[in-house]
N, C-alpha and C positions, 0 to 999 in steps of 0.2 A: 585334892579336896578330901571331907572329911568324910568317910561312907558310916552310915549309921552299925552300930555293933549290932550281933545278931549270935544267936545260938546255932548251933550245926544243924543245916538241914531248913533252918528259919527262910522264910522268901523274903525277900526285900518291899518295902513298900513306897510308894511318895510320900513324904511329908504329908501332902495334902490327902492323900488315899488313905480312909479310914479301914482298919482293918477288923473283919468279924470277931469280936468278943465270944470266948469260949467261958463257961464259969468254970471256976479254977477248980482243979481236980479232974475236969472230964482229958481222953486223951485226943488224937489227931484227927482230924475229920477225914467223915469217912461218905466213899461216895455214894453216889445211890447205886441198886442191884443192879440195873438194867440200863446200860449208857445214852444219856440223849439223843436224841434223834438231832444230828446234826444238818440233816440239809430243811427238816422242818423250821430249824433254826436259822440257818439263813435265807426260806423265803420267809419268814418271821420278820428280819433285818430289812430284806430287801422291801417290805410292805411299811414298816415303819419311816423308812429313810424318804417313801414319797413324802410322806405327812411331814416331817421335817424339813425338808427341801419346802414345803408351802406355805410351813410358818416362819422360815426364818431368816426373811428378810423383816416382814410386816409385825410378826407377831412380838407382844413382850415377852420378856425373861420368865414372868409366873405362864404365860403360856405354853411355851416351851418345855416347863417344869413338869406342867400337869400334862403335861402331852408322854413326858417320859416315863413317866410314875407306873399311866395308865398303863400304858405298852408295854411294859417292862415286866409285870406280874402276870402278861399272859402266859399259856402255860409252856409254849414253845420257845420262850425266850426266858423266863425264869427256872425249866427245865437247866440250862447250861449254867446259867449266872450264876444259881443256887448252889452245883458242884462244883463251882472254882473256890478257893482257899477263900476271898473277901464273901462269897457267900453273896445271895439276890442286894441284899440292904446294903451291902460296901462299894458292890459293884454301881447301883443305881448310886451311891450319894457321889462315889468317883468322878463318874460319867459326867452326873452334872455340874462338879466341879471345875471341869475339863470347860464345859461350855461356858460357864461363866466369867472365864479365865482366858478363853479363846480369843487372840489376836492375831488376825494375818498378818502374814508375812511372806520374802522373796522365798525362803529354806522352808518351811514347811511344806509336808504333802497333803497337809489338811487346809484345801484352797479354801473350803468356806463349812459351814455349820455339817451340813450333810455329811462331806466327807468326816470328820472328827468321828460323827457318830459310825459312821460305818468303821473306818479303820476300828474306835475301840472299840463295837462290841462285836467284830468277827476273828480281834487277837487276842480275846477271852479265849477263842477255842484251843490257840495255842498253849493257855494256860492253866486249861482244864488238862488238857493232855499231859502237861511236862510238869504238875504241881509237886510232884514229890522227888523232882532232878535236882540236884546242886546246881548253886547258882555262881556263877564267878563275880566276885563283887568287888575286885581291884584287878588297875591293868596288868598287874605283878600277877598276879592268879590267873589271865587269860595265857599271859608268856611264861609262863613253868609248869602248864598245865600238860601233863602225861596224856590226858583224854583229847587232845587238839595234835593235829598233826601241820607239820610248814609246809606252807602250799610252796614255796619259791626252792624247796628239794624240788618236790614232785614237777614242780615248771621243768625246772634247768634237766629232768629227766624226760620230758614230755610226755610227764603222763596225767594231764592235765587237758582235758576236751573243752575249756573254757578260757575266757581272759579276766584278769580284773587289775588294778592299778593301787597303788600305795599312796597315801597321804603322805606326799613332802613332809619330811621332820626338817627343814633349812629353808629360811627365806632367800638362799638361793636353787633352792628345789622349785620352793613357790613357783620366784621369778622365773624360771624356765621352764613349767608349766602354762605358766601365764604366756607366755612367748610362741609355743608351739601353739597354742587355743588359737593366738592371734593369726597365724600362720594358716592355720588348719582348724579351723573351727569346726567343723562336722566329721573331722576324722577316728574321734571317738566321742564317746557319751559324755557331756555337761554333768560330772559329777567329782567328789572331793575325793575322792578313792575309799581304800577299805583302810581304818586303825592299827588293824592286826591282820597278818596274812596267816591265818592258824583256822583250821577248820575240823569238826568230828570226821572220822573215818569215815560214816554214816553220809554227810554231806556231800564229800567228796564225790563217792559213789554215787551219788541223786545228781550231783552236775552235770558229772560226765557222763549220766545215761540221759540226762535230758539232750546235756552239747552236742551228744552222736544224734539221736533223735533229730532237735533244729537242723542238724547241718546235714542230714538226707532230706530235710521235706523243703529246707527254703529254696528259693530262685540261686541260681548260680550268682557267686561275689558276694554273696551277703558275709559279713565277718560273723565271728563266733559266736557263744553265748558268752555274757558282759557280766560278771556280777559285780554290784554298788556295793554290798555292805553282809561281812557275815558274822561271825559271834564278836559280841560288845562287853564289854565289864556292866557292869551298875554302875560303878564310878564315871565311866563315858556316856551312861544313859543319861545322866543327872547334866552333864555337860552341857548333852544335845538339849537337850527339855530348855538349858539357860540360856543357850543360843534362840531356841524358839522353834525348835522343828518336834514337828509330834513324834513324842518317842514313848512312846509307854509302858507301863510300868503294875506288874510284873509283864517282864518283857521275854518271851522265846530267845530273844537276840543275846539275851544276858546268860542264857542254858547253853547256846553253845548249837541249836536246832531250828533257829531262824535263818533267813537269809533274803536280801533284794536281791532280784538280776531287772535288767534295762529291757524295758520294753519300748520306749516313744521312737529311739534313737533309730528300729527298725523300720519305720514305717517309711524312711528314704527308698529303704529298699525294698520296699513292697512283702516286711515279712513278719507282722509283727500282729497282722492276726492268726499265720502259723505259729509264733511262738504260744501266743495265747490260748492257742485250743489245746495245745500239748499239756499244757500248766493248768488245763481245767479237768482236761481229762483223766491227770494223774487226781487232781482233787474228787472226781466223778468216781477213781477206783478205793477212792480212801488212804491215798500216800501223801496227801499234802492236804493244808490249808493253804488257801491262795485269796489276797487281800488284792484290789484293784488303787493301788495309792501314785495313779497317774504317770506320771515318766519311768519308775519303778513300780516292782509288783512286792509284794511283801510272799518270801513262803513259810511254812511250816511244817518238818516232814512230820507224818505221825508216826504215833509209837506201833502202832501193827507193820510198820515197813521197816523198822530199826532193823531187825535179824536178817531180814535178807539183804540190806544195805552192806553190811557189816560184811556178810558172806562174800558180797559183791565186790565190797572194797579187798578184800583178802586173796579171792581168786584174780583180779585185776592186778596185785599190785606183787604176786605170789610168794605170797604167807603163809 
């Protein structure tokens, strides 16, 4: 596919994602002094998402409209909107582009209206944080990219505290996925694997301190930590959105600092509100943002944890 051209350093937009007009001459936006107050922000989200959940089955589309408008310019939620690159007015016309456009479906994690809004306005925060990272905007740039390292070294050396699975590139991969499903249905996660097995140094390090983390606190037998889906192109972003699954955009997953791991799949094994309090608490210390998008979680590491990741992956891997 075609990915829109971009100057070095430009973020990518949707089509339909309008982007903050600067007047010509000024230079790069610049943030505000004092960083938002992020958890006012999402119980901001979580106060909004009731009202939404109320109106939207019954309500019309102008109500839902004015519903968001309002909400949108308070000050704990226009605080964040306002320092992401689309700025308050892109991100609200965005959002409600999204809902107007919203169609369920089996692959989306956005089962209904609520969800939608939650996942986009708490992966703003990822994009407030990584607004001025490069973006990898072809699959070609995620596989020759020097800043990604192959997870399937570091597997086949075992130095890897987690599992995750590749998308079949053969329809006789398919078929023999489809085979073992059928065989083994519960044996792993209901998911399509990961694009690309390349992850930041940085991520790595977050895995495998969370996989050691999980695998002291859950019940004996429970398998490892699972991840769905870790750095994406723009060009795969654009894919998933065609297919139908909420993918957004600007996306963390396209920086290279996003990542799903499996959470439904644990609840067989009685472990998957351990997993959850782990992934909340690193959010609670300020090293992640963590999205609740149902069978998967969506993360985000933040940039104040980057340096010690870094160190983390260097002394783990001895560099």
């Amino acid at each position: 596919m075609r990915v829109p051209s971009r100057s070095p350093g430009q973020q990518p937009t949707s089509p339909t994602a309008p982007a903050r007009r600067r007047p010509s001459g000024t230079g790069p936006r610049r943030l505000p002094a004092a960083a938002p107050d992020l958890a006012a922000y999402r119980t901001a989200v979580a106060e909004l998402l009731v009202e939404v959940g109320a109106l939207a089955d019954a309500a019309s589309t102008r109500a839902r409209q004015v519903l968001i408008d309002e909400r949108l310019r308070e000050p704990a939620l226009a605080a964040v909107l306002d320092a992401t690159p689309q700025g308050l007015i892109g991100a609200r016309e965005t959002l409600l582009l999204e809902i107007a456009r919203y169609q369920p479906n089996e692959r989306t994690s956005a089962r209904d209206l609520t969800a939608l809004v939650r996942i986009y306005l708490l992966s703003r925060i990822d994009v407030l944080w990584w607004q001025d990272a490069p973006t990898f905007l072809t699959d070609e740039q995620v596989n020759g990219s020097a800043d990604l390292v192959d997870l399937e070294w570091l597997r086949r050396r075992d130095l890897l505290r987690f599992r995750y699975q590749e998308q079949p590139a053969t329809m006789l991969g398919r078929a023999a996925r489809g085979l073992r499903r059928r065989l083994r249905p519960d044996s792993t996660p209901h998911t399509a694997g990961v694009l690309f097995r390349r992850a930041r140094r940085e991520v790595v390090a977050l895995l495998n301190e969370i996989g050691r983390e999980f695998a002291a606190a859950a019940p004996p037998a429970t398998p490892p930590l699972w991840v769905t889906s870790l750095v994406r192109s723009a060009e795969h972003q654009y894919r998933l959105r065609r297919l139908g699954y909420a993918a957004m955009l600007p996306s963390g997953h396209c920086l290279g600092y996003s990542l799903d791991v499996e959470l439904a799949w644990y609840e067989r094994f009685g472990a998957r509100e351990t997993l959850a309090g782990l992934l909340l608490a690193r959010q609670e210390a300020g090293e992640l943002n963590v999205i609740d998008e149902g069978q998967a979680w969506h993360l985000c590491l933040a940039p104040a944890a980057r340096r010690r990741l870094r160190q983390a992956y260097e002394a783990e891997m001895g560099i």
